[in-house]
C-alpha positions in Angstrom: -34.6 -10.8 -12.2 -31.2 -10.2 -13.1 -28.4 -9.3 -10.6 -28.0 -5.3 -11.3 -24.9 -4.6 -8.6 -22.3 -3.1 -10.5 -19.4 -4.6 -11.9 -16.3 -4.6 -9.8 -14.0 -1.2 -11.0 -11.2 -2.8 -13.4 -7.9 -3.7 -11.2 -5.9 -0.9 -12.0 -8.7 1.6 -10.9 -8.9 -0.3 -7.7 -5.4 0.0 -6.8 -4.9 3.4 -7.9 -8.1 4.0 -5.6 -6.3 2.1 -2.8 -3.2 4.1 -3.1 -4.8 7.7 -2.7 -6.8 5.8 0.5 -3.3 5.9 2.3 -2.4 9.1 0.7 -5.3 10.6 2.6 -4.3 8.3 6.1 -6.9 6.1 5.7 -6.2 3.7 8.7 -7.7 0.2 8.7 -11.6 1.0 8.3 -10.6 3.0 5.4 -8.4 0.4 3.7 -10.5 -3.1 4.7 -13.4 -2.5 1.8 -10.4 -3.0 -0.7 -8.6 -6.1 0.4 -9.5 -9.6 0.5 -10.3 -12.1 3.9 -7.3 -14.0 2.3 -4.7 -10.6 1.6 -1.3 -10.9 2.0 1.4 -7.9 2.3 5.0 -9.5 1.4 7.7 -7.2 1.5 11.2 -7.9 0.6 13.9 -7.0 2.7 14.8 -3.1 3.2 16.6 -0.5 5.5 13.4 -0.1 7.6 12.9 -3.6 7.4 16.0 -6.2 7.2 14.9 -9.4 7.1 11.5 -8.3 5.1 7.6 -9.3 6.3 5.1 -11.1 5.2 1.7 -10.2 7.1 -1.8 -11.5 6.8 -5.0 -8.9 6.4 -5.3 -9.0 10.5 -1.6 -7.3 10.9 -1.9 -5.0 7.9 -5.1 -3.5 9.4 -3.2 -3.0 12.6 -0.3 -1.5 10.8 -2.8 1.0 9.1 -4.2 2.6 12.1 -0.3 2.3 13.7 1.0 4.2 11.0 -0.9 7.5 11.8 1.3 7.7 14.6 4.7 7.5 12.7 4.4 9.3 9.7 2.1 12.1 7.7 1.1 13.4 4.3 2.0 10.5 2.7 2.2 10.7 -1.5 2.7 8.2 -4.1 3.6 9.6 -7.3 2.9 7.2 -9.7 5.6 6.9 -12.5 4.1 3.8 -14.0 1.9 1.1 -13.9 1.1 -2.0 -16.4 -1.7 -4.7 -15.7 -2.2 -8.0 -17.2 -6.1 -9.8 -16.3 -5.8 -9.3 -12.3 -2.3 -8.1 -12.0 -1.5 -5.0 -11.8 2.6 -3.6 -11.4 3.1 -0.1 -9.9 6.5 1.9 -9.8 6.1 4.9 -7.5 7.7 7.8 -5.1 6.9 7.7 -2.0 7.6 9.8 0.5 5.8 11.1 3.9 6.8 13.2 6.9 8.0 11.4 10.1 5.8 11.8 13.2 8.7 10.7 15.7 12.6 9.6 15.6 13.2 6.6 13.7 16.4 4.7 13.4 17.5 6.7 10.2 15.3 9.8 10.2 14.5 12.5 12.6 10.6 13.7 13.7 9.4 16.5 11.0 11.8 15.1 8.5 10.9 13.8 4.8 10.9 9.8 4.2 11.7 9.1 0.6 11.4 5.8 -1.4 11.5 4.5 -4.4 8.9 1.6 -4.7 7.8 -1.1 -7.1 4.4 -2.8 -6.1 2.6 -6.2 -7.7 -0.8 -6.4 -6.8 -3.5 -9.5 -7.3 -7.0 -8.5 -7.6 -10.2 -10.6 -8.3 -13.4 -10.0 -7.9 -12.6 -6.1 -7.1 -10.2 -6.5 -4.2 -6.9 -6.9 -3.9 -5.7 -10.2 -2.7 -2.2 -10.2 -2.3 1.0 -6.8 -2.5 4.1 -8.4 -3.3 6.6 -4.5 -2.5 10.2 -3.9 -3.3 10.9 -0.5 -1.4 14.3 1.7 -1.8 14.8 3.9 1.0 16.6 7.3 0.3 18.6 8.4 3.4 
């Protein structure tokens, strides 16, 4: 009998999926269906972040459900994407409202970014997130 699962949803779909998953602030049981055992966040260095990060699927989840404490209504407005076999590039605005004082931004204020995202997929999740975020102050 042949295997009648579907076929995994094309990587630009799943990403795109992922992306309104934090929109909505999915925390980590929302986000773990779409990344890999092996995923890896790298981001490079940014106001919010200096010296950059690099974090394995175990931090990321904890970030996720961490993140409902420090900002809201997140959107990513997609300005454009391009995908190559299991790579898939997206160029977005962020921006989400601050849930307490951070170092540049007061609580109930807007956090803007500009952001630039590579993604691996294979076999329908997302293996790695390579990010290259611009704060606006």
């Amino acid at each position: 009998m042949a295997d009648e699962s579907p076929a995994p949803a094309p990587p630009l779909e799943r990403v795109l999926a992922f992306l309104r998953v934090l929109e909505a602030g999915g925390g980590a049981e929302d986000i773990r269906p779409f990344l890999a055992e092996s995923f890896v966040l790298t981001e490079a260095p940014h106001l919010l972040a200096p010296e950059g990060s690099t974090r394995t699927l175990a931090e990321v989840l904890s970030g996720a459900d961490q993140s409902r404490e420090v900002v809201a209504d997140q959107k990513f407005t997609i300005r454009r994407t391009t995908c190559e076999d299991g790579r898939v590039a997206v160029e977005a605005d962020w921006s989400a409202t601050v849930l307490m004082d951070l170092r540049y931004w007061d609580r109930g204020e807007t956090i803007r970014a500009r952001t630039s995202s590579v993604f691996e997929v294979s076999n329908g999740v997302i293996t790695s997130q390579d990010s290259y975020d611009c704060y606006f102050r």
